[in-house]
MMTF fields as JSON, N, C-alpha, C and O atoms, coordinates in Angstrom:
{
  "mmtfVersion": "1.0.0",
  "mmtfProducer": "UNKNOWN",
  "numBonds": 271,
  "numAtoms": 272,
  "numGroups": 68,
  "numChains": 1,
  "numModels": 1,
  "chainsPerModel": [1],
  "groupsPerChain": [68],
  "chainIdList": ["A"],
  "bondAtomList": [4, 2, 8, 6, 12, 10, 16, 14, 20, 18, 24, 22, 28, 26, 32, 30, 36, 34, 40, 38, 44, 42, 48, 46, 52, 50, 56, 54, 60, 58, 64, 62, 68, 66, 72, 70, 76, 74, 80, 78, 84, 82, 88, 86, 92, 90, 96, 94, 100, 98, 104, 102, 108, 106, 112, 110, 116, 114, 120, 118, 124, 122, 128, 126, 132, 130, 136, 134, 140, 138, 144, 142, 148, 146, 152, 150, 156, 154, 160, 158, 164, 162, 168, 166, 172, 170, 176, 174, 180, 178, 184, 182, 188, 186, 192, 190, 196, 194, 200, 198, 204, 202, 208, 206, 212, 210, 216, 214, 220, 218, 224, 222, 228, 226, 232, 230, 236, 234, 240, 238, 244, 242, 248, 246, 252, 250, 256, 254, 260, 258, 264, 262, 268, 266],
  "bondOrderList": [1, 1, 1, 1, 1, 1, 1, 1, 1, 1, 1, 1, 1, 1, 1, 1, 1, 1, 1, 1, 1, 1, 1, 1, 1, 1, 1, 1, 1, 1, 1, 1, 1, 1, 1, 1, 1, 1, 1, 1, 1, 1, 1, 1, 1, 1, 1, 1, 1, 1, 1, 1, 1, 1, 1, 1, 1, 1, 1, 1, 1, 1, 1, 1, 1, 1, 1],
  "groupList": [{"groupName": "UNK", "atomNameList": ["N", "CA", "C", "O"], "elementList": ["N", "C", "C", "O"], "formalChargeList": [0, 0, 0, 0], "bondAtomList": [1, 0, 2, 1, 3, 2], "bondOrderList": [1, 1, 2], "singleLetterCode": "X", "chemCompType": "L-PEPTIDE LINKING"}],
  "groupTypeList": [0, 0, 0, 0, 0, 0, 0, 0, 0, 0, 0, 0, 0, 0, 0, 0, 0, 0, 0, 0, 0, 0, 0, 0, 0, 0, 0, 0, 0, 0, 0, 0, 0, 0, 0, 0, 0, 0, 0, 0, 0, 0, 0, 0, 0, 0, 0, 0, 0, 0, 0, 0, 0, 0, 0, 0, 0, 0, 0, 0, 0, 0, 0, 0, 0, 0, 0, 0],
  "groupIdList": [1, 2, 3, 4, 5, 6, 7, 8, 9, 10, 11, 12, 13, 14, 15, 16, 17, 18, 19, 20, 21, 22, 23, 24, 25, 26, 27, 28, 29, 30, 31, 32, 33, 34, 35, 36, 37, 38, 39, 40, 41, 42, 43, 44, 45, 46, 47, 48, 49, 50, 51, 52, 53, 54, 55, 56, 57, 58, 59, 60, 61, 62, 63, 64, 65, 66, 67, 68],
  "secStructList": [7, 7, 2, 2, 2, 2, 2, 2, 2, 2, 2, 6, 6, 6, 2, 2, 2, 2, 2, 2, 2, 2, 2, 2, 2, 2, 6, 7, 2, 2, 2, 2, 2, 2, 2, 2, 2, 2, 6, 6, 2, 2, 2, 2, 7, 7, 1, 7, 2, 2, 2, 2, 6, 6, 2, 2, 2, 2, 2, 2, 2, 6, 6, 1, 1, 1, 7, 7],
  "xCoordList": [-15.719, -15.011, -15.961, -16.435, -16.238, -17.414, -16.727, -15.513, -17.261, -17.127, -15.851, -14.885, -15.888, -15.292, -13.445, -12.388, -13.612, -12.264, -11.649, -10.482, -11.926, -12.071, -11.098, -9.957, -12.243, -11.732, -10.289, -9.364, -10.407, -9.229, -8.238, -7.225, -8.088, -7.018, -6.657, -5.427, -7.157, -6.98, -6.209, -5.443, -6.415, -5.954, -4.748, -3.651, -5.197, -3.499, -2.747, -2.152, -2.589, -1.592, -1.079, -0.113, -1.829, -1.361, -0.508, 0.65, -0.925, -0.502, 1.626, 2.773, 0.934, 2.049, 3.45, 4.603, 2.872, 3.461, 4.465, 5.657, 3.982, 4.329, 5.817, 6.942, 4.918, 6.066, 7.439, 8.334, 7.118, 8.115, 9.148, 10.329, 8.784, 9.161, 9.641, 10.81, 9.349, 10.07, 11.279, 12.422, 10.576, 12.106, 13.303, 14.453, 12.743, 14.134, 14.75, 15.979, 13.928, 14.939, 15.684, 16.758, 14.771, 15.896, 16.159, 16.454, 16.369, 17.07, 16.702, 17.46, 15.235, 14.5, 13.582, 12.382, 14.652, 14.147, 12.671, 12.088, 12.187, 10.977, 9.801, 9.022, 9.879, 9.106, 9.364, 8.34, 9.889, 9.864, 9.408, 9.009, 9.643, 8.963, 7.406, 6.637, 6.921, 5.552, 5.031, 3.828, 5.803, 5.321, 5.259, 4.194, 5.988, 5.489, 4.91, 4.621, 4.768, 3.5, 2.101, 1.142, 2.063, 0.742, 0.459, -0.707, 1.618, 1.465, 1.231, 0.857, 1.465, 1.252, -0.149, -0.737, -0.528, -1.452, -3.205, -3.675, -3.813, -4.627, -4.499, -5.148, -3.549, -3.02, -3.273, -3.615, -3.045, -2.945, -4.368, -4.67, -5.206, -6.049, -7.327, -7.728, -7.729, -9.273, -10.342, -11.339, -10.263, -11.897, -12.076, -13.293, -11.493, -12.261, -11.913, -10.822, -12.886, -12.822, -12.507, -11.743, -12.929, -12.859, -11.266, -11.052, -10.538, -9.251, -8.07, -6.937, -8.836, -8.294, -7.365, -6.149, -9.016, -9.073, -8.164, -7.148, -8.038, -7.032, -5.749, -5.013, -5.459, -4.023, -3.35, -2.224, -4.574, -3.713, -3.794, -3.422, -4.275, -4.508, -3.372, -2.945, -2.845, -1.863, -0.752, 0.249, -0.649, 0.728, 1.004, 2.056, 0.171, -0.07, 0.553, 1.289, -0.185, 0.464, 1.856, 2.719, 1.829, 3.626, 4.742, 5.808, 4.783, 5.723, 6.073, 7.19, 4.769, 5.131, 4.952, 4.721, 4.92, 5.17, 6.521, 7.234, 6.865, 8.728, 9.536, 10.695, 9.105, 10.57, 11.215, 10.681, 12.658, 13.665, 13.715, 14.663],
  "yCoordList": [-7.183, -6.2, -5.045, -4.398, -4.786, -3.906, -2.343, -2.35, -1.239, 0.079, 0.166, 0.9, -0.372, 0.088, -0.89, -0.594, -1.766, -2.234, -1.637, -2.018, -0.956, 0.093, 0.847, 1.018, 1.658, 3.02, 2.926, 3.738, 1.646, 1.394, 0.814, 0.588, 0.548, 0.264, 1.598, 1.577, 3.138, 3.833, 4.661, 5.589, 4.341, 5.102, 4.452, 4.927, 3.072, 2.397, 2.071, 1.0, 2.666, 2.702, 4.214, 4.422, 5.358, 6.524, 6.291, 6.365, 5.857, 6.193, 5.203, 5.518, 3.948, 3.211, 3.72, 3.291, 4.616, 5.209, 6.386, 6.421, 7.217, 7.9, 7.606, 8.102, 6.232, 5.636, 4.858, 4.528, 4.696, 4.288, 5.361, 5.022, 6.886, 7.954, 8.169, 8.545, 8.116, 8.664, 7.596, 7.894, 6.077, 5.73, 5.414, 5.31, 5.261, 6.03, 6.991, 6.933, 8.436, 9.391, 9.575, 10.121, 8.94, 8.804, 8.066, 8.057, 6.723, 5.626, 4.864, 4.445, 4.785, 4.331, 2.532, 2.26, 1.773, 0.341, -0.218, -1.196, 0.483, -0.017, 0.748, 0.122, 1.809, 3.01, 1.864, 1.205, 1.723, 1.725, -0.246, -0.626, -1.221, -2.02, -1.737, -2.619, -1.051, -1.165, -0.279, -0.288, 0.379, 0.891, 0.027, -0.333, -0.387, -1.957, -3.058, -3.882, -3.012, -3.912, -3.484, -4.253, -2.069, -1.625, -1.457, -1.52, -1.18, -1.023, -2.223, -2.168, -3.528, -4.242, -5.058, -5.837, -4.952, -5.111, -5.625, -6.759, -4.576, -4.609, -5.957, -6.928, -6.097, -7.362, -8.678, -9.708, -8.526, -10.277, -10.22, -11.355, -9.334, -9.723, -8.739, -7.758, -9.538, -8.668, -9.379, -8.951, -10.683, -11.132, -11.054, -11.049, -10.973, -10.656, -8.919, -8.598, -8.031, -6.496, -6.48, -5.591, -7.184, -6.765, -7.423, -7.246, -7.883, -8.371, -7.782, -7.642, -7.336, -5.973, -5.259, -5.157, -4.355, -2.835, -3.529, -3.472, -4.389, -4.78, -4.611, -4.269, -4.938, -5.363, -4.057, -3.759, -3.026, -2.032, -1.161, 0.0, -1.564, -0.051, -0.336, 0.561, -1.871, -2.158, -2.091, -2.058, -2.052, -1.642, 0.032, 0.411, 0.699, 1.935, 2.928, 3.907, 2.122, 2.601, 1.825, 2.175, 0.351, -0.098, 0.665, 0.071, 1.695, 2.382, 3.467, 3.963, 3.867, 4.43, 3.781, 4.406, 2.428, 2.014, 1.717, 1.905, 1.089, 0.671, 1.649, 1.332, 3.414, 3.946, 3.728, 3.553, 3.799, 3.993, 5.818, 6.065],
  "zCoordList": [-8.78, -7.995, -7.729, -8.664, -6.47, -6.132, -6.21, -6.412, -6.095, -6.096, -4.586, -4.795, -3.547, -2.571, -2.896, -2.338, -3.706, -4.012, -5.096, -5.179, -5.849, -7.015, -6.663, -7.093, -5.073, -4.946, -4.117, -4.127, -3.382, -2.567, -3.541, -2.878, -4.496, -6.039, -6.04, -6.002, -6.069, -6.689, -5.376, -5.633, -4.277, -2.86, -2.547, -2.254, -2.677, -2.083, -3.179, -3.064, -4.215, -5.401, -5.641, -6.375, -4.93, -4.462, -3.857, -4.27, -2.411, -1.27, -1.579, -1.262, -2.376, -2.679, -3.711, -3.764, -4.325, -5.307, -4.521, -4.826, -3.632, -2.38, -1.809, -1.756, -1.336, -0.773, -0.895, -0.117, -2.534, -3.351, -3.644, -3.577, -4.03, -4.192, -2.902, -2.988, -2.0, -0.791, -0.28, 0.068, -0.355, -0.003, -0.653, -0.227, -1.931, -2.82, -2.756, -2.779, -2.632, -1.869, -0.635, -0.382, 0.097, 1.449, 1.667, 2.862, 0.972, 1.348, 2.658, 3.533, 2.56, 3.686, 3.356, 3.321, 3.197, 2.323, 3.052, 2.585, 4.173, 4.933, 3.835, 3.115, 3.902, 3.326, 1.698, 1.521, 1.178, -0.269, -0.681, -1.782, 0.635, 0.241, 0.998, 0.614, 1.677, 1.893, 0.648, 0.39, -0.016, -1.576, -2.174, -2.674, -2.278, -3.485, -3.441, -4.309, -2.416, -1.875, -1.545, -1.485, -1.316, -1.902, -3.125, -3.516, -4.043, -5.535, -6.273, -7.445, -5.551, -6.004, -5.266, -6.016, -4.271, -3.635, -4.621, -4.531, -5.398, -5.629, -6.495, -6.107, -7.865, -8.491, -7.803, -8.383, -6.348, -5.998, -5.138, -4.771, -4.77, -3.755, -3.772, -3.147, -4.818, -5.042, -5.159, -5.741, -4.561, -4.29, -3.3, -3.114, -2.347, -0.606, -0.203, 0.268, -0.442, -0.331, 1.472, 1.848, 2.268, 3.433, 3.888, 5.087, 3.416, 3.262, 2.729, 3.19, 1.18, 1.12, 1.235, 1.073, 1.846, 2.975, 3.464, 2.773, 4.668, 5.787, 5.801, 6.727, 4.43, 4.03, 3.922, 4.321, 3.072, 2.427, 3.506, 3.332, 4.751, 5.598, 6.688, 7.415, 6.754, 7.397, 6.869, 7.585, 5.409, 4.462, 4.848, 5.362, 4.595, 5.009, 6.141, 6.022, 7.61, 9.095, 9.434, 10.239, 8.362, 8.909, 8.735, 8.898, 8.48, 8.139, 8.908, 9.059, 9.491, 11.119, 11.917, 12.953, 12.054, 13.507, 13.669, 14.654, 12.269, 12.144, 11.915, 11.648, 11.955, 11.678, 13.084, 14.18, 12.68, 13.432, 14.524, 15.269]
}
């Protein structure tokens, strides 16, 4: 696991954690499964870093492309 899958473990388990917290408070079930699927993200997919990045940067912006 190189330095740049590391740092992206440590960004998209922020960013996932966020989003777990937020859609529990507002009762926003989009927001709170793209939290847990970044939170869980790093766990299932860490031998291809450029796959990744991909995943977690698209877990990330799905959540503003799908609000209502």
């Amino acid at each position: 696991m190189g330095t740049a899958a590391i740092f992206g473990s440590i960004v998209f388990g922020a960013i996932g954690m966020g989003y777990i917290w937020s859609g529990k408070r507002h009762g926003k079930p989009m927001i709170l499964f793209a939290g847990i699927g970044l939170a869980i993200l790093s766990y299932l997919v860490f031998v291809n870093t450029p796959v990744f990045l991909g995943l977690g940067i698209a877990l990330s912006v799905l959540p503003f492309i799908l609000r209502n």
